[in-house]
PyMOL Python script that loads the backbone (N, CA, C, O; Angstrom):
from pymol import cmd

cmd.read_pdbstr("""\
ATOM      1  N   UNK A   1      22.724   8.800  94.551  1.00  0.00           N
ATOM      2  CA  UNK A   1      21.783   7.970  93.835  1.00  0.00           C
ATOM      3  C   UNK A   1      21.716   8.458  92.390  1.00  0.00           C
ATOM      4  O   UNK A   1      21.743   9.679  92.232  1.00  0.00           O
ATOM      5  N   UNK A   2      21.614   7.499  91.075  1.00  0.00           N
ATOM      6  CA  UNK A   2      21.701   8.292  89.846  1.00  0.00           C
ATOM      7  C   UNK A   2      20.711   7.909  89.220  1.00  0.00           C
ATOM      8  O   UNK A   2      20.333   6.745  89.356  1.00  0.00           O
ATOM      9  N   UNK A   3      20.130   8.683  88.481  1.00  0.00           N
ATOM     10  CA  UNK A   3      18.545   8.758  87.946  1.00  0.00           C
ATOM     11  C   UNK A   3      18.872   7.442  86.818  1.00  0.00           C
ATOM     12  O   UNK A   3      19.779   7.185  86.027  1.00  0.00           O
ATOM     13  N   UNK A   4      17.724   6.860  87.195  1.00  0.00           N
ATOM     14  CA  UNK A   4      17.815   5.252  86.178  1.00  0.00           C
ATOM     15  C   UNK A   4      16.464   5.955  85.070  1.00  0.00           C
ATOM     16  O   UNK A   4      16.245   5.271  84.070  1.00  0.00           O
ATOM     17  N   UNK A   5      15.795   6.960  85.198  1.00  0.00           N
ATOM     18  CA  UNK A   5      14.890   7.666  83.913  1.00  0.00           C
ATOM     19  C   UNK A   5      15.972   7.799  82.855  1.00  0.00           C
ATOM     20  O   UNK A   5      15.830   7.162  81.811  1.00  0.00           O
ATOM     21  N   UNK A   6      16.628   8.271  82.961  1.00  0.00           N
ATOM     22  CA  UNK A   6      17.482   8.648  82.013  1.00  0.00           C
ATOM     23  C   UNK A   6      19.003   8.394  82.180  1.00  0.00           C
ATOM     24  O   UNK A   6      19.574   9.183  82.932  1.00  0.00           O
ATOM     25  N   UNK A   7      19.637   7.573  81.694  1.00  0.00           N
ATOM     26  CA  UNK A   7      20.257   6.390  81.645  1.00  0.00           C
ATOM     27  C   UNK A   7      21.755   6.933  80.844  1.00  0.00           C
ATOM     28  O   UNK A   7      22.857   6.389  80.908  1.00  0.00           O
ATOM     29  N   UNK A   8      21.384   8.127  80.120  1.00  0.00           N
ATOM     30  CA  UNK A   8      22.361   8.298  78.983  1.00  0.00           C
ATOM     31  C   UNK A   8      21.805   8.441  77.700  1.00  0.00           C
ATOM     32  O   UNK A   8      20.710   8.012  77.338  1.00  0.00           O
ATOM     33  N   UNK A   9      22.771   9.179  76.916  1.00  0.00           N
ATOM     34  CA  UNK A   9      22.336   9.260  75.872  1.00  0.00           C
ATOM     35  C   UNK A   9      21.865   7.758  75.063  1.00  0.00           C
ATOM     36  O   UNK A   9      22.435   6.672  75.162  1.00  0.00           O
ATOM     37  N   UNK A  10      20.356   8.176  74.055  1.00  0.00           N
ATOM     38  CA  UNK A  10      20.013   6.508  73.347  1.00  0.00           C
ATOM     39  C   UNK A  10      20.501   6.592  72.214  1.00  0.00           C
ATOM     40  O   UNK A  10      20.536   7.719  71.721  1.00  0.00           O
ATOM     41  N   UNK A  11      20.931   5.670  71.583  1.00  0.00           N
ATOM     42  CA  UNK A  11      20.790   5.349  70.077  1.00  0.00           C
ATOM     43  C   UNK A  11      20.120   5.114  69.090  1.00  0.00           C
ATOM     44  O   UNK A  11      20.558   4.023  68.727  1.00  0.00           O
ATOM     45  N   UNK A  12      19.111   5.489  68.193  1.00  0.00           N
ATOM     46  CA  UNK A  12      18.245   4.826  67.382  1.00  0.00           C
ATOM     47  C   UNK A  12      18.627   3.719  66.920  1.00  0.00           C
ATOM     48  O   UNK A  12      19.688   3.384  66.391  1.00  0.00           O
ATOM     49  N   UNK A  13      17.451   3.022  67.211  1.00  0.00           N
ATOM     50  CA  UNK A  13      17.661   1.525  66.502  1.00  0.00           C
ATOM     51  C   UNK A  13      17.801   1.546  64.884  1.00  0.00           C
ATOM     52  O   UNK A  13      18.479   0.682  64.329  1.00  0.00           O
ATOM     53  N   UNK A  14      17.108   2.606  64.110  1.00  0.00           N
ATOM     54  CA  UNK A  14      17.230   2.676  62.799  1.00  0.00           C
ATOM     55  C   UNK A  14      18.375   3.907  62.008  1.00  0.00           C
ATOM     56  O   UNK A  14      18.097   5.105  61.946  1.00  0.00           O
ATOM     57  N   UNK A  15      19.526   3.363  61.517  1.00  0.00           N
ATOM     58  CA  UNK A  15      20.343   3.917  60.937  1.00  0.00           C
ATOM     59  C   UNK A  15      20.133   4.020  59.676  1.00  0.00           C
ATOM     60  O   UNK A  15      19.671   2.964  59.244  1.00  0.00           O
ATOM     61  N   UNK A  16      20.288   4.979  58.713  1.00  0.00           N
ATOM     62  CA  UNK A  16      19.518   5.301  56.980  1.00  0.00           C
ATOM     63  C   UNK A  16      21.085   5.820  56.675  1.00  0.00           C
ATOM     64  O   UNK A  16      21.555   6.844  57.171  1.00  0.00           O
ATOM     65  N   UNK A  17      21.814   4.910  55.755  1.00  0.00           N
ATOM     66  CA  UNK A  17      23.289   5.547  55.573  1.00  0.00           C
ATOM     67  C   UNK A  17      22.842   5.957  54.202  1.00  0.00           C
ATOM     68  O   UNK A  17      21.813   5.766  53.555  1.00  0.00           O
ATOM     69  N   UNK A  18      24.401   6.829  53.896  1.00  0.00           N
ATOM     70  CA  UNK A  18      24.417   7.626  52.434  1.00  0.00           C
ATOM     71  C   UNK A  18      23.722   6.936  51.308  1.00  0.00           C
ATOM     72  O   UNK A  18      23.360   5.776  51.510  1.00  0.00           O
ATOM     73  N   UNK A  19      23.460   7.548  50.026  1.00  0.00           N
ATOM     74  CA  UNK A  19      23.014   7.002  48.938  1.00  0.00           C
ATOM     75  C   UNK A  19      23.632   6.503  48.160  1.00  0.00           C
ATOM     76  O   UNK A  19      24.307   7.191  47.394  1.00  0.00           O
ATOM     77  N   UNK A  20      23.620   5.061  48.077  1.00  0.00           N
ATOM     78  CA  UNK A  20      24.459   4.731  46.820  1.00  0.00           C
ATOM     79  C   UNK A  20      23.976   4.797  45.169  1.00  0.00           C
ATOM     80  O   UNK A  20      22.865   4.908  44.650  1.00  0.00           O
ATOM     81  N   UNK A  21      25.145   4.692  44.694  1.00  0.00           N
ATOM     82  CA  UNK A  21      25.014   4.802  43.041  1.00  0.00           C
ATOM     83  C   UNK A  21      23.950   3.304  42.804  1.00  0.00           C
ATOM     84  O   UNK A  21      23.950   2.444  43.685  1.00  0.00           O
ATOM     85  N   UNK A  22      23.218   3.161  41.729  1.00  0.00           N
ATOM     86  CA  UNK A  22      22.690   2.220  41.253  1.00  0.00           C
ATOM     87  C   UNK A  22      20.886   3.017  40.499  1.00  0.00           C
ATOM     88  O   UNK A  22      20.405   4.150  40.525  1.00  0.00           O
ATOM     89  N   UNK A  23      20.481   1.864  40.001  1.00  0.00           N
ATOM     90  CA  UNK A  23      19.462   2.568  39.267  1.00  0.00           C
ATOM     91  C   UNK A  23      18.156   1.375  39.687  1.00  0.00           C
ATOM     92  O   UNK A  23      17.890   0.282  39.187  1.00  0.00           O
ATOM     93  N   UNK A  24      17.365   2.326  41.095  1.00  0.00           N
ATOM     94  CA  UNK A  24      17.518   3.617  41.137  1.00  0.00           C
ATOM     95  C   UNK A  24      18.826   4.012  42.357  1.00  0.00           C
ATOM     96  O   UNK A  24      19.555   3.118  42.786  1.00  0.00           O
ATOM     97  N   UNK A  25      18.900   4.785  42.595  1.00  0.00           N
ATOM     98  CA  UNK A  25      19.836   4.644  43.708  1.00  0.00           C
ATOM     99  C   UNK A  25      19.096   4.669  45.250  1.00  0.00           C
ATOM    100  O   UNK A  25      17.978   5.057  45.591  1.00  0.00           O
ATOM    101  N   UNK A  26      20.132   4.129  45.959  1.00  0.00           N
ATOM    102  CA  UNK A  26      19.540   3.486  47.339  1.00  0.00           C
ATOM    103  C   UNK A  26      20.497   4.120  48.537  1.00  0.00           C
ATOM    104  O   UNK A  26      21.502   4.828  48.600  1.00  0.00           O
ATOM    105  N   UNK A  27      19.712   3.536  49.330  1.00  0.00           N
ATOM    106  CA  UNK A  27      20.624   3.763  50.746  1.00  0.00           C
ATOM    107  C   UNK A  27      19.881   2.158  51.666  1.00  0.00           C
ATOM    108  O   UNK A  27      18.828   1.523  51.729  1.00  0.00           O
ATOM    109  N   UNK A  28      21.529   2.147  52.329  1.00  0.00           N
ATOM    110  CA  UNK A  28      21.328   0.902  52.847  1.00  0.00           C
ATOM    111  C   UNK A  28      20.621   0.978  54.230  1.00  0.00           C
ATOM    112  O   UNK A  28      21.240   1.795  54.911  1.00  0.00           O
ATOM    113  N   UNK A  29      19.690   0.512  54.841  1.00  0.00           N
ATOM    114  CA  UNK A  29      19.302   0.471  56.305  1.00  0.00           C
ATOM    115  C   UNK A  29      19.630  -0.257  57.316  1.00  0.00           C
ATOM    116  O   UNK A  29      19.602  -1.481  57.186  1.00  0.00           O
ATOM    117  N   UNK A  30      19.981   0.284  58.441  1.00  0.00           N
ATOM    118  CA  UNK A  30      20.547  -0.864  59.576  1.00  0.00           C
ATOM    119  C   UNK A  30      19.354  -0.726  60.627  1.00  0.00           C
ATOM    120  O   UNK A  30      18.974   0.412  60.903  1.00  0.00           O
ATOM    121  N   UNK A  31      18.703  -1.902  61.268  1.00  0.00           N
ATOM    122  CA  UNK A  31      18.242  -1.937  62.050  1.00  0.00           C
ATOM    123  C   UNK A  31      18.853  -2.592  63.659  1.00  0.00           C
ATOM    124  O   UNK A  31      19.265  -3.752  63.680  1.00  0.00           O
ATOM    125  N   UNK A  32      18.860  -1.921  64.682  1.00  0.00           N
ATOM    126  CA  UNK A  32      19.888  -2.614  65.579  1.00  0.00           C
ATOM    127  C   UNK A  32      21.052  -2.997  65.486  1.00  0.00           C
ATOM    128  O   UNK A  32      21.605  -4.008  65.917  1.00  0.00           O
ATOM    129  N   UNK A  33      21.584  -1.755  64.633  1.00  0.00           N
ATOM    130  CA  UNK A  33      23.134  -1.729  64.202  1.00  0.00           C
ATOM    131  C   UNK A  33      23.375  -3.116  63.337  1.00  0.00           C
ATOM    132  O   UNK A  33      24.581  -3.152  63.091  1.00  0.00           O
ATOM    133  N   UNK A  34      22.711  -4.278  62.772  1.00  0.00           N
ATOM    134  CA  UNK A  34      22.655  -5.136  61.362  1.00  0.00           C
ATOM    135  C   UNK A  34      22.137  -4.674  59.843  1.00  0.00           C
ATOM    136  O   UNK A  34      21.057  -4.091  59.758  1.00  0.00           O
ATOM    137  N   UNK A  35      22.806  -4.904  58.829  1.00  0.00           N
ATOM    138  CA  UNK A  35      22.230  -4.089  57.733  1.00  0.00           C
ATOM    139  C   UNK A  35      21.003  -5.010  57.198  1.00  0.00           C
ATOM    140  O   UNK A  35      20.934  -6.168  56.786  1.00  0.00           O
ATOM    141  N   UNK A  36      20.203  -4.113  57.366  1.00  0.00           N
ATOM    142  CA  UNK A  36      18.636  -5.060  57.002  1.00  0.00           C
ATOM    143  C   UNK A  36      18.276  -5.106  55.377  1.00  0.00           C
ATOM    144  O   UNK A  36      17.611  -5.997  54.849  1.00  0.00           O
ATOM    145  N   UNK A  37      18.820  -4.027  54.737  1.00  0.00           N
ATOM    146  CA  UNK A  37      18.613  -4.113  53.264  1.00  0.00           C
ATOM    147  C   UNK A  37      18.653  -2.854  52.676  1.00  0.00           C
ATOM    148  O   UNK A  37      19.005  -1.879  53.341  1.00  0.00           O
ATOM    149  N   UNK A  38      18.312  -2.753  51.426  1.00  0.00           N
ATOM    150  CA  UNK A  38      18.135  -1.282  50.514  1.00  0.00           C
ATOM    151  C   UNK A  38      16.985  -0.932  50.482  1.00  0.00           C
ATOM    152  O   UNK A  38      15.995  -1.555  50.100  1.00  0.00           O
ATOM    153  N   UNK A  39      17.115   0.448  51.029  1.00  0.00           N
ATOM    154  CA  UNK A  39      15.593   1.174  50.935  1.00  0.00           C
ATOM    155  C   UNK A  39      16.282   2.291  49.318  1.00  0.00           C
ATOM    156  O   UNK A  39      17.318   2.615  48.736  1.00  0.00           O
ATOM    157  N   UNK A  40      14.995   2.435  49.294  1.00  0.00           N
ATOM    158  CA  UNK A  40      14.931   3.844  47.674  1.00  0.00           C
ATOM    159  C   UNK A  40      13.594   5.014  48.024  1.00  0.00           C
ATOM    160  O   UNK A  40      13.126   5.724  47.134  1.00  0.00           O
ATOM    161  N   UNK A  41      13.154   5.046  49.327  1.00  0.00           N
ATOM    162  CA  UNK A  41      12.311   5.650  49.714  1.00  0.00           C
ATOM    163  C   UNK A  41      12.095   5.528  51.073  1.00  0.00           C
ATOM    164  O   UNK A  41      12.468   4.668  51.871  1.00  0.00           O
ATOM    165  N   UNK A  42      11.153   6.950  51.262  1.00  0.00           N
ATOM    166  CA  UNK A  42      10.639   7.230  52.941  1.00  0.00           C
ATOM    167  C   UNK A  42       9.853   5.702  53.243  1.00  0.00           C
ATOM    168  O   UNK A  42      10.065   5.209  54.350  1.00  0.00           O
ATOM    169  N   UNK A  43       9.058   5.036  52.391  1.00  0.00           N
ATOM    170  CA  UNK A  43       7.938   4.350  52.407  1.00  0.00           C
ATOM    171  C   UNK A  43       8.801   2.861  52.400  1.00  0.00           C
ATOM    172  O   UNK A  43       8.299   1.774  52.686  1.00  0.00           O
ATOM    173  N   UNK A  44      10.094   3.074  52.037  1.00  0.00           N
ATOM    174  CA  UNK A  44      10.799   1.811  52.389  1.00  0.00           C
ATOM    175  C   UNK A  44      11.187   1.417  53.457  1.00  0.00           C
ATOM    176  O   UNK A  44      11.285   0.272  53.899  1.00  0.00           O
ATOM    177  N   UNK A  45      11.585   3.112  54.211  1.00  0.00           N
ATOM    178  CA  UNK A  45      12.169   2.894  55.421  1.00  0.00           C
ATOM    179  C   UNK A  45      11.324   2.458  56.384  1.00  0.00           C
ATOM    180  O   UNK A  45      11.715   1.742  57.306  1.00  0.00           O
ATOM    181  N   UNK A  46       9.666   2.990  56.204  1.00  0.00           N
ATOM    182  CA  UNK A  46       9.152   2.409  57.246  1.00  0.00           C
ATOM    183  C   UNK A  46       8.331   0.927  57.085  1.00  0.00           C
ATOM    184  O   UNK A  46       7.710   0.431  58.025  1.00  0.00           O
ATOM    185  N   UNK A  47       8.444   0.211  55.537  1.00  0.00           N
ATOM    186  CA  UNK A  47       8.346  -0.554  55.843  1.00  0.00           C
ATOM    187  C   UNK A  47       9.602  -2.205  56.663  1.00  0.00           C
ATOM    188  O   UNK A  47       9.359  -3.336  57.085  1.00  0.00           O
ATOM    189  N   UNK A  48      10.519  -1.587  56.532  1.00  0.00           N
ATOM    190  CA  UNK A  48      11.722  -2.126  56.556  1.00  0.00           C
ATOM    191  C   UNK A  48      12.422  -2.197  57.396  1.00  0.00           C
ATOM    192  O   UNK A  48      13.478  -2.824  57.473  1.00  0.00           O
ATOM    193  N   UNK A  49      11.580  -1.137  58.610  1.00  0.00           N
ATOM    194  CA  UNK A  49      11.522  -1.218  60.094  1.00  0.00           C
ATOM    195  C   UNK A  49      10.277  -1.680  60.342  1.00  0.00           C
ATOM    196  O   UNK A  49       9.930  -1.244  61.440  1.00  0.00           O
ATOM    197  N   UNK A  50       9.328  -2.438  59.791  1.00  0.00           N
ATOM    198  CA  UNK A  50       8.445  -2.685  60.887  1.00  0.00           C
ATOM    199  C   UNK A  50       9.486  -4.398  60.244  1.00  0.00           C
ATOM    200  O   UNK A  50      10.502  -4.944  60.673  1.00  0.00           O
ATOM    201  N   UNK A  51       8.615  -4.685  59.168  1.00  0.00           N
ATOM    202  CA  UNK A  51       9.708  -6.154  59.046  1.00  0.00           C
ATOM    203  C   UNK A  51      10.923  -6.463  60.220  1.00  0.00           C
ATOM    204  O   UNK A  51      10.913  -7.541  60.815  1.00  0.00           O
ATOM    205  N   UNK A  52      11.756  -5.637  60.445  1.00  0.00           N
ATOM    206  CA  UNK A  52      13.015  -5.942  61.466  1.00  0.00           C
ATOM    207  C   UNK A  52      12.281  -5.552  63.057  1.00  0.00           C
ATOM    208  O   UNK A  52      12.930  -5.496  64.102  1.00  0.00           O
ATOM    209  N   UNK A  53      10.580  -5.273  62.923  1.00  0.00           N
ATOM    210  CA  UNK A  53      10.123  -5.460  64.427  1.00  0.00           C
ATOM    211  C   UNK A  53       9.807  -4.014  65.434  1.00  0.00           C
ATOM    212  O   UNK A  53       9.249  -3.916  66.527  1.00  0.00           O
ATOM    213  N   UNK A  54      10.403  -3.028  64.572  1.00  0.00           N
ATOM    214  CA  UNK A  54      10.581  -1.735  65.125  1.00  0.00           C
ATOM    215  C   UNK A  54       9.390  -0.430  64.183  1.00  0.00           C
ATOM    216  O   UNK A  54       9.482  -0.047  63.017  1.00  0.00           O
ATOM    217  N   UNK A  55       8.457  -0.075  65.150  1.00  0.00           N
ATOM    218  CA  UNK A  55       7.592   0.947  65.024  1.00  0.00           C
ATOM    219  C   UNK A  55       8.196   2.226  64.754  1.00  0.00           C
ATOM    220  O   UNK A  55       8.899   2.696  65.649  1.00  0.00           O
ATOM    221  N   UNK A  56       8.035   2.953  63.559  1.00  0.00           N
ATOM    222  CA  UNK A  56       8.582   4.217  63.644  1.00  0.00           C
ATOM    223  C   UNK A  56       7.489   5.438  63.401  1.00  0.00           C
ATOM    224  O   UNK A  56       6.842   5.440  62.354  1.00  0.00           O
ATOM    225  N   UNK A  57       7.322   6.344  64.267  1.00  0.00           N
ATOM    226  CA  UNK A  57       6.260   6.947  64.500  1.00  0.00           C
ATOM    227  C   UNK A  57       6.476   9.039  63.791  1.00  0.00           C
ATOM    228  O   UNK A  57       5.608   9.835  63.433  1.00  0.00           O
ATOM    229  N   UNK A  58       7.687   9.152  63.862  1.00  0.00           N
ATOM    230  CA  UNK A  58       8.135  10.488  63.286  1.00  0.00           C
ATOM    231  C   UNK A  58       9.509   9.879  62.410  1.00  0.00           C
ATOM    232  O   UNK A  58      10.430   9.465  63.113  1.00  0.00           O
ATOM    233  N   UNK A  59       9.639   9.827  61.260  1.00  0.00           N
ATOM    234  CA  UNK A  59      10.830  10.300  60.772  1.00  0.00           C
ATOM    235  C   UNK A  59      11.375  10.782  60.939  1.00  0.00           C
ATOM    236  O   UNK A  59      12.532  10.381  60.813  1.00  0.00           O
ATOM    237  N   UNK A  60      11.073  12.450  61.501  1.00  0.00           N
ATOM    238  CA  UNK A  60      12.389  13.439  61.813  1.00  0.00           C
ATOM    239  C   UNK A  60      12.871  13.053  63.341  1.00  0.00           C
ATOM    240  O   UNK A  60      13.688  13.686  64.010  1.00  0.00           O
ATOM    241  N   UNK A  61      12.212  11.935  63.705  1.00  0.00           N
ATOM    242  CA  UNK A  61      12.688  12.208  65.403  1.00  0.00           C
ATOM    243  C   UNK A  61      14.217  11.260  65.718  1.00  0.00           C
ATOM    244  O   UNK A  61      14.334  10.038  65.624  1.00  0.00           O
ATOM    245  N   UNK A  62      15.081  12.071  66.034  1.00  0.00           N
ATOM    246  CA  UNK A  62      16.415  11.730  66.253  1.00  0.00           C
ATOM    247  C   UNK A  62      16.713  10.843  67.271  1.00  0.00           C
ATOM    248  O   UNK A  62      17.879  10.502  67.466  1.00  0.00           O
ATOM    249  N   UNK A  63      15.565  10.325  68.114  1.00  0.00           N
ATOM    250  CA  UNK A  63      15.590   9.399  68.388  1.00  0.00           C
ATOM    251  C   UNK A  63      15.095   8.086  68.326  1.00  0.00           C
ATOM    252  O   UNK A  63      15.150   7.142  69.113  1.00  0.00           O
ATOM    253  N   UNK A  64      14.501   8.270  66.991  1.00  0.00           N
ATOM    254  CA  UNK A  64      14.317   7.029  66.261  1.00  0.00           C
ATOM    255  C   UNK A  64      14.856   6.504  64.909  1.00  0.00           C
ATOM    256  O   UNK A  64      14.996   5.338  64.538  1.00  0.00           O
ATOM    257  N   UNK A  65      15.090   7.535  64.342  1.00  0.00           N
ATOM    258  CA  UNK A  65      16.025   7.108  63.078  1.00  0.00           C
ATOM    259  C   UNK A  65      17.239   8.110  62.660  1.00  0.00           C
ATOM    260  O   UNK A  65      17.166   9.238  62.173  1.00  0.00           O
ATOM    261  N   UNK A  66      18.136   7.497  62.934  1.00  0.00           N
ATOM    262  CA  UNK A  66      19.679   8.731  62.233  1.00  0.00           C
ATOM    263  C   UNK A  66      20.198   8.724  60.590  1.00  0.00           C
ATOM    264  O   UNK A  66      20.846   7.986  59.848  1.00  0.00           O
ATOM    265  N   UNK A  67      19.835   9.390  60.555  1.00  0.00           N
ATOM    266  CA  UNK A  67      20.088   9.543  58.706  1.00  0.00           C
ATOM    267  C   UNK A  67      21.149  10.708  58.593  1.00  0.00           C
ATOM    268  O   UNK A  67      21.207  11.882  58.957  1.00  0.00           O
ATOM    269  N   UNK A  68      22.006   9.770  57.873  1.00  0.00           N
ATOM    270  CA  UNK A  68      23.828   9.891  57.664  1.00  0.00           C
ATOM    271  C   UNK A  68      23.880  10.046  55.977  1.00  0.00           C
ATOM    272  O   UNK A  68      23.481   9.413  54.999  1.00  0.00           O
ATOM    273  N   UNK A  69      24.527  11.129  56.225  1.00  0.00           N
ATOM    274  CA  UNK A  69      24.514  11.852  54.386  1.00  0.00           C
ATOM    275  C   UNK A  69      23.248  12.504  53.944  1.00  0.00           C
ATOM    276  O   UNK A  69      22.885  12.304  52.785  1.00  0.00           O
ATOM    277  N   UNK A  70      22.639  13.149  54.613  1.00  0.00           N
ATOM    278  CA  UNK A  70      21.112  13.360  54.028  1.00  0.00           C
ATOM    279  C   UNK A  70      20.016  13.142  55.074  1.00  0.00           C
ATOM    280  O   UNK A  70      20.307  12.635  56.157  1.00  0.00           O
ATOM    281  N   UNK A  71      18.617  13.554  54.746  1.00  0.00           N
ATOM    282  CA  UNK A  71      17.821  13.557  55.312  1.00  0.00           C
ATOM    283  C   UNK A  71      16.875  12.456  55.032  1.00  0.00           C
ATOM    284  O   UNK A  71      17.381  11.436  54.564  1.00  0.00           O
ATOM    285  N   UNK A  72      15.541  12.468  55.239  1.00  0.00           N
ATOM    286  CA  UNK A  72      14.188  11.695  54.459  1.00  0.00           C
ATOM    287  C   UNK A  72      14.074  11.942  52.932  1.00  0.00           C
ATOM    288  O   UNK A  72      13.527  11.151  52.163  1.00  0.00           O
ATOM    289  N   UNK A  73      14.706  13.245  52.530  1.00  0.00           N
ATOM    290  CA  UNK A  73      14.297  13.874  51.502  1.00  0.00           C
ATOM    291  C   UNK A  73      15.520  13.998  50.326  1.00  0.00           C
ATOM    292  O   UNK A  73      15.574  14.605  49.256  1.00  0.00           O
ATOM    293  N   UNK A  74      16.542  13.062  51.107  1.00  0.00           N
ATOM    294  CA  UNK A  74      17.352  12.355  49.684  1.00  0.00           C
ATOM    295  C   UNK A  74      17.499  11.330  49.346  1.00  0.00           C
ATOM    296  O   UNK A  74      17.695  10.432  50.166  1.00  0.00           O
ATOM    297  N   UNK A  75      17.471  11.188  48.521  1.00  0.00           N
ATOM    298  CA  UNK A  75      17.689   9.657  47.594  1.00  0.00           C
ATOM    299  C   UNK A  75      17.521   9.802  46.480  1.00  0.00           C
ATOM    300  O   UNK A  75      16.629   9.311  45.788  1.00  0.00           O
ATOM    301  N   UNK A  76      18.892  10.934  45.982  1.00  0.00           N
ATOM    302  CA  UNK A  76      19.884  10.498  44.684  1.00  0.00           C
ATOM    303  C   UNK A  76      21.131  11.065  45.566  1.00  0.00           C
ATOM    304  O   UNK A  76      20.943  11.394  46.737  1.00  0.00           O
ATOM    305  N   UNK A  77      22.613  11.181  44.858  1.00  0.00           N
ATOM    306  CA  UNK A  77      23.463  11.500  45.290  1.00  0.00           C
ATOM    307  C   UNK A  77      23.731  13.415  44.386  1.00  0.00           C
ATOM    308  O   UNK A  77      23.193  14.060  43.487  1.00  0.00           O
ATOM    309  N   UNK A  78      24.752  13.572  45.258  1.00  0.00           N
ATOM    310  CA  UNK A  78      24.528  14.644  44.973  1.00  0.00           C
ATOM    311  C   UNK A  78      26.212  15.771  44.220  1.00  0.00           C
ATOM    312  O   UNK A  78      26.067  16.947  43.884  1.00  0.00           O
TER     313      UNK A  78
END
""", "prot")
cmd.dss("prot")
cmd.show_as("cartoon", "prot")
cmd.util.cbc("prot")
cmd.orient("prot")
């Protein structure tokens, strides 16, 4: 019998990719693996997941948002 609690590893629905060049500079957000738009801040990301429907309750929690190139705490390039 195989435990249906835990299913496998999850994916966050919210992906925060690298920073791009531009002024100011950004990083693009995917919600449910679709790119939902440019965030330029922590305060973007969470509004920019509730818009695409999704509650985000910790930033650092790896199973809610994966941030690729950086953390919460970049956004310029480096």
């Amino acid at each position: 019998m195989t435990d249906r609690a835990h299913p496998g590893p999850t994916h966050p629905r919210i992906t925060v990719l690298p920073v791009q060049p531009g002024d100011p500079p950004f990083r693009i957000l995917e919600a449910d693996g679709e790119m939902v738009g440019r965030v330029t801040s922590m305060t973007d990301v969470l509004y920019a997941a509730q818009a695409a429907g999704i509650t985000i309750h910790d930033l650092d929690d790896p199973d809610a948002v994966r941030w690729v190139g950086g953390d919460k705490l970049t956004w310029t390039q480096h």
